[in-house]
N, CA, C and O atoms as a DFTB+ gen file, in Angstrom:
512 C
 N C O
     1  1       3.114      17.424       1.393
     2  2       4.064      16.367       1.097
     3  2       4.120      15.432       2.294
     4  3       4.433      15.816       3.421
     5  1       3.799      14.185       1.982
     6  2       3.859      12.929       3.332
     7  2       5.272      13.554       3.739
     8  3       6.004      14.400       3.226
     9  1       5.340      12.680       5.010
    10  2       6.869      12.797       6.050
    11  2       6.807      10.755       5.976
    12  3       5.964       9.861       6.061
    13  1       8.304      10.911       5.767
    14  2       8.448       9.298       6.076
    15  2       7.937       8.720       7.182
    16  3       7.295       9.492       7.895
    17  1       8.027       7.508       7.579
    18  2       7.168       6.477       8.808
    19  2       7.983       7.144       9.791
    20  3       9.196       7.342       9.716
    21  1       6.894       7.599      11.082
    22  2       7.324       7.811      12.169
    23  2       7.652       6.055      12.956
    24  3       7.201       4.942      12.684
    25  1       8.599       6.526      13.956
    26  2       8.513       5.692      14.622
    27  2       7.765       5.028      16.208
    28  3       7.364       5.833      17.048
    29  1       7.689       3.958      16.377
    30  2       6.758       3.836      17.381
    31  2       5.513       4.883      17.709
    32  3       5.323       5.737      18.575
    33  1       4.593       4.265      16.320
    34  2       3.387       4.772      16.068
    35  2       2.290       3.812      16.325
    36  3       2.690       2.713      15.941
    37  1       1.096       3.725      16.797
    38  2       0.489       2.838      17.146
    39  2      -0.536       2.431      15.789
    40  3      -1.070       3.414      15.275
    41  1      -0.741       1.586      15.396
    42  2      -0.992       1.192      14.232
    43  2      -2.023       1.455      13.844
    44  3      -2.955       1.387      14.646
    45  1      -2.278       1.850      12.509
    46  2      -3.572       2.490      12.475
    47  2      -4.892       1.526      12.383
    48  3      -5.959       2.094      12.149
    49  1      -4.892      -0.143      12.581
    50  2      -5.431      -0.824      12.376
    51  2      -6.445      -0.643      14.055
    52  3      -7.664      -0.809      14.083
    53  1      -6.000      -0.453      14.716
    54  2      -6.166      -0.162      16.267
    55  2      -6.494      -1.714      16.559
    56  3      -6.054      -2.762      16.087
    57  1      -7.674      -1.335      17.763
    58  2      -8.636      -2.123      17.939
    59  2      -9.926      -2.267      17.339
    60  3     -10.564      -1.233      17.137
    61  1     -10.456      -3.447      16.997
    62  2     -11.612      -3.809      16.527
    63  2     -11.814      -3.537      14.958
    64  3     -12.855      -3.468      14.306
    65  1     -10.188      -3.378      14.487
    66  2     -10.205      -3.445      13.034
    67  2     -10.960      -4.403      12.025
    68  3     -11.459      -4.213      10.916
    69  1     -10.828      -5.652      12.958
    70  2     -11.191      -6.512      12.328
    71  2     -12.434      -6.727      12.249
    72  3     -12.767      -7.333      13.268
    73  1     -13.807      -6.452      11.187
    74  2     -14.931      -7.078      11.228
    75  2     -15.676      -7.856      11.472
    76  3     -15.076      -8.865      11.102
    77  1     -16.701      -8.212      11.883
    78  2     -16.973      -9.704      12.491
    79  2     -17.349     -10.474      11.339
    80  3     -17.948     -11.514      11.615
    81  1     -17.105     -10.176       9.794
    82  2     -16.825     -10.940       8.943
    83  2     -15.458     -11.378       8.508
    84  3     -15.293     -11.958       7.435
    85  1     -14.298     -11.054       9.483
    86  2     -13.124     -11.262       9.058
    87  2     -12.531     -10.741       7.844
    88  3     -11.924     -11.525       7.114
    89  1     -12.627      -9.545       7.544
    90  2     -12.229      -8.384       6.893
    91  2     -11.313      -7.251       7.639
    92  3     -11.167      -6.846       8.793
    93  1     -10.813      -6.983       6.429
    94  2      -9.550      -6.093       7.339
    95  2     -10.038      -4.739       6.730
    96  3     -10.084      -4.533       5.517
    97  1     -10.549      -3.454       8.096
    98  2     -10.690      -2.130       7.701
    99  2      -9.604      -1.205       8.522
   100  3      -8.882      -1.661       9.409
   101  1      -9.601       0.269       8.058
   102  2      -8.773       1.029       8.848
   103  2      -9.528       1.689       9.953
   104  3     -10.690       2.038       9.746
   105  1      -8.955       1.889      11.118
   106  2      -9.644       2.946      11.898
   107  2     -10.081       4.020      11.333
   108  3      -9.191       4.488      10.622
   109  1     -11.166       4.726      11.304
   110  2     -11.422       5.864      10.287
   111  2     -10.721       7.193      10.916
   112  3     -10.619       8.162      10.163
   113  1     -10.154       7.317      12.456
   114  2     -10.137       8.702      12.876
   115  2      -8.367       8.549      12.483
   116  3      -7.607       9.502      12.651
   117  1      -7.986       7.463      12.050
   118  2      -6.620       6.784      11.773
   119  2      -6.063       7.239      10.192
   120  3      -4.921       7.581       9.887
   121  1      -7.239       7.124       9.331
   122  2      -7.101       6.742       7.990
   123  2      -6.097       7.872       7.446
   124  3      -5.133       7.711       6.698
   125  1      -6.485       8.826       7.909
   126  2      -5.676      10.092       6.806
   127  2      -4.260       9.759       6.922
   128  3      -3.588       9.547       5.913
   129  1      -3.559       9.677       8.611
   130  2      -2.743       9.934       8.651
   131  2      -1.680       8.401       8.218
   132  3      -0.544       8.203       7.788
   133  1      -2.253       8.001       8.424
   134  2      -1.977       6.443       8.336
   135  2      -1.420       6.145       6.928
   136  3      -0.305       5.867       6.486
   137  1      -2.721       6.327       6.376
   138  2      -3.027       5.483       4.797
   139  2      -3.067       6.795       3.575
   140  3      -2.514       6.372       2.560
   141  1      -3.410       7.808       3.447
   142  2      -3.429       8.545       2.817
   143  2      -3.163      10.263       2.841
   144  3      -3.780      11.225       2.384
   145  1      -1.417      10.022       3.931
   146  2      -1.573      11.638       3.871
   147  2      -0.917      12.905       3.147
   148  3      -0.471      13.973       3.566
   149  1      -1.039      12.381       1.993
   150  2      -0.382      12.762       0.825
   151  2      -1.613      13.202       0.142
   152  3      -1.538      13.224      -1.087
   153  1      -2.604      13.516       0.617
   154  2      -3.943      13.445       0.103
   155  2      -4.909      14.669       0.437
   156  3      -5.124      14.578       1.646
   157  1      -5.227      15.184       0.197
   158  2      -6.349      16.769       0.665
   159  2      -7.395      15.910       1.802
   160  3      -8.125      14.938       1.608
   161  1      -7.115      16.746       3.097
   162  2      -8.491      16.169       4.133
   163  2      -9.548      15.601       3.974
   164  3     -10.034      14.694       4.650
   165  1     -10.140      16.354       2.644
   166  2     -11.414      16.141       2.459
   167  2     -11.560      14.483       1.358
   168  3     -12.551      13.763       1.231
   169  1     -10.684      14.386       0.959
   170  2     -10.397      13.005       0.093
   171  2     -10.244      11.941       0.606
   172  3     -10.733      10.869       0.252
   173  1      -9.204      12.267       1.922
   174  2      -8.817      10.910       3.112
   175  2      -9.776      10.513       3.590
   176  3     -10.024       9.308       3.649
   177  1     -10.765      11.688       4.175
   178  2     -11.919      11.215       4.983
   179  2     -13.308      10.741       4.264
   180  3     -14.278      10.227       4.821
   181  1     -13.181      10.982       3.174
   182  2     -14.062      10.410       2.037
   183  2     -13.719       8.893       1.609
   184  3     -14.568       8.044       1.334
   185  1     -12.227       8.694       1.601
   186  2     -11.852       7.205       1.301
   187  2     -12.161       6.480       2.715
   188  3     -12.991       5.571       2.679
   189  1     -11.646       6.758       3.793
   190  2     -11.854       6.298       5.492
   191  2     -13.255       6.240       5.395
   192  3     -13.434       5.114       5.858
   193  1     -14.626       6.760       5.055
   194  2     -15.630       6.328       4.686
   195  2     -16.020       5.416       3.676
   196  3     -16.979       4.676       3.895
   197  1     -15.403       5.363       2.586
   198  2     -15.908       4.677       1.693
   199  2     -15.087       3.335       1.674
   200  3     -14.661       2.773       0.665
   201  1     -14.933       2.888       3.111
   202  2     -13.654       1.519       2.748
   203  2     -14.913       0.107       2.685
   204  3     -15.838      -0.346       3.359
   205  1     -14.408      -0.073       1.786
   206  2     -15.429      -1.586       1.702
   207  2     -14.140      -3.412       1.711
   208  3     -12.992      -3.562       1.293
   209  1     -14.771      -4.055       2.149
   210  2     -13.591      -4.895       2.696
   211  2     -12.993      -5.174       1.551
   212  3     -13.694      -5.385       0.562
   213  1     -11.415      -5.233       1.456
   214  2     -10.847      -5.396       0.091
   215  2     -10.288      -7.209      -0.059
   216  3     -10.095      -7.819      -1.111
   217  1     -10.136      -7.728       1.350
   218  2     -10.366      -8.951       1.146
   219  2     -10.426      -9.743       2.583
   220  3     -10.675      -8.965       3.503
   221  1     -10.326     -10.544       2.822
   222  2     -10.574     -11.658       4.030
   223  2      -9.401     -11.703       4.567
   224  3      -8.485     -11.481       3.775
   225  1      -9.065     -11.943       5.790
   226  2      -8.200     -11.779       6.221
   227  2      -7.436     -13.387       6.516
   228  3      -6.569     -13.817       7.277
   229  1      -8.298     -13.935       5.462
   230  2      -7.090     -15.386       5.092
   231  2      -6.753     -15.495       4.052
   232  3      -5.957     -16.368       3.705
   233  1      -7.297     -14.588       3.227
   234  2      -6.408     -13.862       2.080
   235  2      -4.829     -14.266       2.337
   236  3      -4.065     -14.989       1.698
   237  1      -4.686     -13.602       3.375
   238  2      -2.930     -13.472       3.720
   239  2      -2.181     -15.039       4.076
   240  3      -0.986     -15.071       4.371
   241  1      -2.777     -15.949       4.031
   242  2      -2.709     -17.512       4.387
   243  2      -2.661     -18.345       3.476
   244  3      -2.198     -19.473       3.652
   245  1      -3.413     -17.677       1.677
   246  2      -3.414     -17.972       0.946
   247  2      -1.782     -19.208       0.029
   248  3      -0.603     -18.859      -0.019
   249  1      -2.246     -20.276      -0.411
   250  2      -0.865     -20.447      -0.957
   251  2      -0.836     -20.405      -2.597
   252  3      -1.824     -20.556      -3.316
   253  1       0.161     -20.230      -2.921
   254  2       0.353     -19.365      -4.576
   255  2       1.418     -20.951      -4.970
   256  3       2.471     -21.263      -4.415
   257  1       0.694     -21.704      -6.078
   258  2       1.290     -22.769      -6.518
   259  2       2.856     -22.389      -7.443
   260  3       3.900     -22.983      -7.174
   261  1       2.778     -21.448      -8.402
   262  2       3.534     -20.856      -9.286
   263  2       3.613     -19.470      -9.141
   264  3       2.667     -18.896      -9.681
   265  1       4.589     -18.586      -8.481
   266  2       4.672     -17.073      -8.555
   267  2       4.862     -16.893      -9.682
   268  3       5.407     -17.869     -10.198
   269  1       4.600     -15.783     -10.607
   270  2       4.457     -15.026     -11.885
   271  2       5.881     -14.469     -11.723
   272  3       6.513     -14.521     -12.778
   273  1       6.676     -13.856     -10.492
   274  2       7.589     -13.242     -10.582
   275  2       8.841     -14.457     -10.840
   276  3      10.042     -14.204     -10.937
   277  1       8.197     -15.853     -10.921
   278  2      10.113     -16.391     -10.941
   279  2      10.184     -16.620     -12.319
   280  3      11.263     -17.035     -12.741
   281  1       8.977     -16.383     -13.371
   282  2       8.869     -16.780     -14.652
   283  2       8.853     -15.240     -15.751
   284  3       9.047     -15.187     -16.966
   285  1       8.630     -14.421     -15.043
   286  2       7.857     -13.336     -15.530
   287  2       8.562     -11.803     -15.245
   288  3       8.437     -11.667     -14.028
   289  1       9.311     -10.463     -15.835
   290  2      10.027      -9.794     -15.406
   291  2       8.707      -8.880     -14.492
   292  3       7.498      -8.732     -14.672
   293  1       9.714      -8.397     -13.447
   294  2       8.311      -8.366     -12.058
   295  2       8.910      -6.421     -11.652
   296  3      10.064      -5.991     -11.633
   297  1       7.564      -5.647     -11.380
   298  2       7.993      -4.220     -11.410
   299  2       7.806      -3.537      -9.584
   300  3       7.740      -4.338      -8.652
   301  1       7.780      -2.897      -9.482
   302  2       7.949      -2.777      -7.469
   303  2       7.718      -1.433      -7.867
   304  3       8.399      -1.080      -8.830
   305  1       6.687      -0.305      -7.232
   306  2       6.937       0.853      -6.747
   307  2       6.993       1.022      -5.145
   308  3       6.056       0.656      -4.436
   309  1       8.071       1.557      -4.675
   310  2       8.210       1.942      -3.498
   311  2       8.106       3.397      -2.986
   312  3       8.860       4.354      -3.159
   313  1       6.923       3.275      -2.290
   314  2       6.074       4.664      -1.646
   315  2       7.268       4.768      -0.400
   316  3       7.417       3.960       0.516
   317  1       7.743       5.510      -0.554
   318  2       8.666       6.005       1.020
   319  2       8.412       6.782       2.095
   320  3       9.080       7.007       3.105
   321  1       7.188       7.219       1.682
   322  2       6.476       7.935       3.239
   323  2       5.156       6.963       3.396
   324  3       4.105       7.502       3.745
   325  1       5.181       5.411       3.124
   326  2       3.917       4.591       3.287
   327  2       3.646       4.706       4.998
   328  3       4.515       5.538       5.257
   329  1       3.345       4.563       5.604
   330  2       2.569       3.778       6.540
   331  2       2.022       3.079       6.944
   332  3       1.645       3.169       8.112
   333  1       1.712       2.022       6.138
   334  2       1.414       0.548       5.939
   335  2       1.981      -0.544       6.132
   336  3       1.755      -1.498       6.876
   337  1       2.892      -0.260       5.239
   338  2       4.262      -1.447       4.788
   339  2       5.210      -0.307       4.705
   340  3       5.052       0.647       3.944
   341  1       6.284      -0.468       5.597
   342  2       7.829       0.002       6.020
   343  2       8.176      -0.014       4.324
   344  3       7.837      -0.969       3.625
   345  1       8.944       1.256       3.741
   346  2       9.469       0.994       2.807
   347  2      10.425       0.221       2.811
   348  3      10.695      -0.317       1.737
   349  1      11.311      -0.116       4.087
   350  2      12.002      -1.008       4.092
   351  2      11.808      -2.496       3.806
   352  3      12.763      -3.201       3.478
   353  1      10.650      -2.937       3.924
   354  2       9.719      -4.460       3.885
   355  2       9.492      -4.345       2.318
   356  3       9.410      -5.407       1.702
   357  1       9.386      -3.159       1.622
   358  2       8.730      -3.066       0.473
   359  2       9.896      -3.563      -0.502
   360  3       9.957      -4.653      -1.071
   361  1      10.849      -2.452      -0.563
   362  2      12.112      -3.086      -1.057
   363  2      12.770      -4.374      -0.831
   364  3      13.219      -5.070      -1.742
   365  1      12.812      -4.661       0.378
   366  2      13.051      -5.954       0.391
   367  2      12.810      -7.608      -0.101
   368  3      13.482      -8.624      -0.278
   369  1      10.874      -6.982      -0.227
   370  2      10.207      -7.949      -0.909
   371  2      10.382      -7.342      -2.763
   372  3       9.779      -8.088      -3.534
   373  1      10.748      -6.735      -3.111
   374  2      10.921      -6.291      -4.235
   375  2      12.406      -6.910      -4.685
   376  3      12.448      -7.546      -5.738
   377  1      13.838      -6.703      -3.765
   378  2      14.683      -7.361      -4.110
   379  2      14.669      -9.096      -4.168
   380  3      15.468      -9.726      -4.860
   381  1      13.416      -9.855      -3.154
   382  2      13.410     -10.995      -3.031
   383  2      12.741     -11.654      -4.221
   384  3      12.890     -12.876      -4.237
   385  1      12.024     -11.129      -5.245
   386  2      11.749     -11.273      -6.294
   387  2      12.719     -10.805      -7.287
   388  3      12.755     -11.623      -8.206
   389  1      13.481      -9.874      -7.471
   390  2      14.115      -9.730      -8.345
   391  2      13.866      -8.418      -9.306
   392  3      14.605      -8.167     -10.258
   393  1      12.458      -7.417      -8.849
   394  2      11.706      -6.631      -9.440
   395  2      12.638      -5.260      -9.739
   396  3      13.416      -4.749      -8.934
   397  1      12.310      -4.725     -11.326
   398  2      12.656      -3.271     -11.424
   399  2      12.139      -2.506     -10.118
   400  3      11.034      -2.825      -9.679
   401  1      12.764      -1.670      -9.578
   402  2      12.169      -1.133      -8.434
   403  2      12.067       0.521      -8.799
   404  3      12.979       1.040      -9.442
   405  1      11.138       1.150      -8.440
   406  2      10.976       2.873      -8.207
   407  2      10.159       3.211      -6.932
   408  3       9.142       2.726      -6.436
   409  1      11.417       4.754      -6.414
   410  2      10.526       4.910      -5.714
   411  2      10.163       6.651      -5.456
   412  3      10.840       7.678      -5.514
   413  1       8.939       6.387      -5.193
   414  2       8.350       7.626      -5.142
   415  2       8.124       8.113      -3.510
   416  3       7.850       7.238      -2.689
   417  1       8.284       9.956      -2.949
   418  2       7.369      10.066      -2.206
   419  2       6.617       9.904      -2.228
   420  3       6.185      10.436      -3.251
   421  1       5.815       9.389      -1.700
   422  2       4.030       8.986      -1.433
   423  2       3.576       8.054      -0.252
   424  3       4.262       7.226       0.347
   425  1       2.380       8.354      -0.075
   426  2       1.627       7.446       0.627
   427  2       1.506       6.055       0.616
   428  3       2.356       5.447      -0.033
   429  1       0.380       5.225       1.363
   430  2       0.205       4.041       1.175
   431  2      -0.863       4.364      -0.201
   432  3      -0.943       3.471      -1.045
   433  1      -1.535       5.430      -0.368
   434  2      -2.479       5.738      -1.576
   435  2      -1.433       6.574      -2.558
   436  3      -1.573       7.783      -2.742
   437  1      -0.513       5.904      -3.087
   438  2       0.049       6.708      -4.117
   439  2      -0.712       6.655      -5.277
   440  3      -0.620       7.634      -6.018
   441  1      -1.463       5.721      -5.620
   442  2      -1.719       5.692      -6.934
   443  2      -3.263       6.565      -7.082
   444  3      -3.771       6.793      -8.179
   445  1      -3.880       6.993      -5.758
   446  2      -4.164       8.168      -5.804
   447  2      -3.789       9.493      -6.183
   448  3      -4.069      10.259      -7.105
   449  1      -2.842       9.516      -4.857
   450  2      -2.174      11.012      -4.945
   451  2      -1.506      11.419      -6.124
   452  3      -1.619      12.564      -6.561
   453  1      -0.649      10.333      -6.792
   454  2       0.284      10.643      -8.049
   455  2      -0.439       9.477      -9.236
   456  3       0.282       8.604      -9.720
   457  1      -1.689       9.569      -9.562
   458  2      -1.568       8.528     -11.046
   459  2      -0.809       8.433     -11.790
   460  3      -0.377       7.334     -12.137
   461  1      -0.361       9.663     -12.324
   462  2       0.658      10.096     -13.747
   463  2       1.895       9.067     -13.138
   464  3       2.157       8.142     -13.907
   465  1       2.605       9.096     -12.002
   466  2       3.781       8.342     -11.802
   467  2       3.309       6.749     -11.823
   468  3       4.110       5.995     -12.375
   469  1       2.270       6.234     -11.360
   470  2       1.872       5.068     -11.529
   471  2       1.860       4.705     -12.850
   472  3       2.486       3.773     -13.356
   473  1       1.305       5.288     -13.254
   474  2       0.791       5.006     -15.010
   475  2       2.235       4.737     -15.006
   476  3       3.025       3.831     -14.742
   477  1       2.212       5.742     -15.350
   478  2       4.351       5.853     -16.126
   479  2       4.903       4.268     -15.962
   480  3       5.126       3.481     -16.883
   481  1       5.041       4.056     -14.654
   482  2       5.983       2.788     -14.487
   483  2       4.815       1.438     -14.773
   484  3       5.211       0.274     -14.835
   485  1       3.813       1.698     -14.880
   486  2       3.033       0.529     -15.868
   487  2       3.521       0.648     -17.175
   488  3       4.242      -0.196     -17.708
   489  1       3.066       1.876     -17.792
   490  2       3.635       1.526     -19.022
   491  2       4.954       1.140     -19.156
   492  3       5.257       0.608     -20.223
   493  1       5.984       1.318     -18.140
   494  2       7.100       0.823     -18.347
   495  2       7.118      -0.768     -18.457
   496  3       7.608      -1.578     -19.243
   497  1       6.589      -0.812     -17.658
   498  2       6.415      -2.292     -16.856
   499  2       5.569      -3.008     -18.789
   500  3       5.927      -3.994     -19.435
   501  1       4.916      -2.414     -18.979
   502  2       3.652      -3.142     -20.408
   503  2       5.006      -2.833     -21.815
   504  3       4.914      -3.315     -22.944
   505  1       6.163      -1.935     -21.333
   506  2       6.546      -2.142     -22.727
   507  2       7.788      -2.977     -22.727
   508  3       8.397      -3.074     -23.792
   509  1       8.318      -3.702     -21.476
   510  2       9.268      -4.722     -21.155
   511  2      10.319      -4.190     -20.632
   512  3      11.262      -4.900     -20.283
């Protein structure tokens, strides 16, 4: 079972996270504990290998003309042992939209560790 965010932890992004294609990866000797430790050893260190860049790191610079959430009813799961994103940041951005919120123990890989609870609150989310 994850343990909630320690504090003053040094981030698992370290140094030289960043690719010299401007991609954002995890430290791999980082990954388990970081990003997935809700997860069997042998799975973390299989994902910490298999990270392929998930996007550019101006991704995050990006500007969004129309949010979906000010038109659209908007759903939030909140992982409370993340390590990524503070569940506190999570909820917050979840109340700043307005979103049904749940939250689960889990990782920053919940929808690993627990599918069945993911699913669930999709289908919640797909039946209104």
């Amino acid at each position: 079972m994850p343990q909630p965010p320690r504090p003053n932890r040094q981030h698992p992004l370290g140094s030289g996270a960043c690719g010299s294609e401007g991609f954002l990866l995890l430290d791999r000797d980082k990954f388990a504990d970081s990003f997935a430790d809700d997860l069997p050893p042998a799975q973390a260190e299989f994902m910490a290998d298999s990270q392929t860049p998930p996007w550019g790191l101006d991704a995050a610079g990006g500007a969004v003309s129309t949010p979906a959430w000010r038109t659209k009813p908007a759903w939030c799961l909140v992982a409370t042992c993340d390590r990524m994103i503070p569940p506190p940041a999570q909820r917050a951005m979840a109340e700043r939209i307005g979103a049904q919120t749940v939250e689960v123990a889990g990782s920053h890989a919940v929808d690993v560790s627990q599918p069945a609870t993911v699913a669930s609150l999709i289908k919640q989310a797909a039946a209104g």
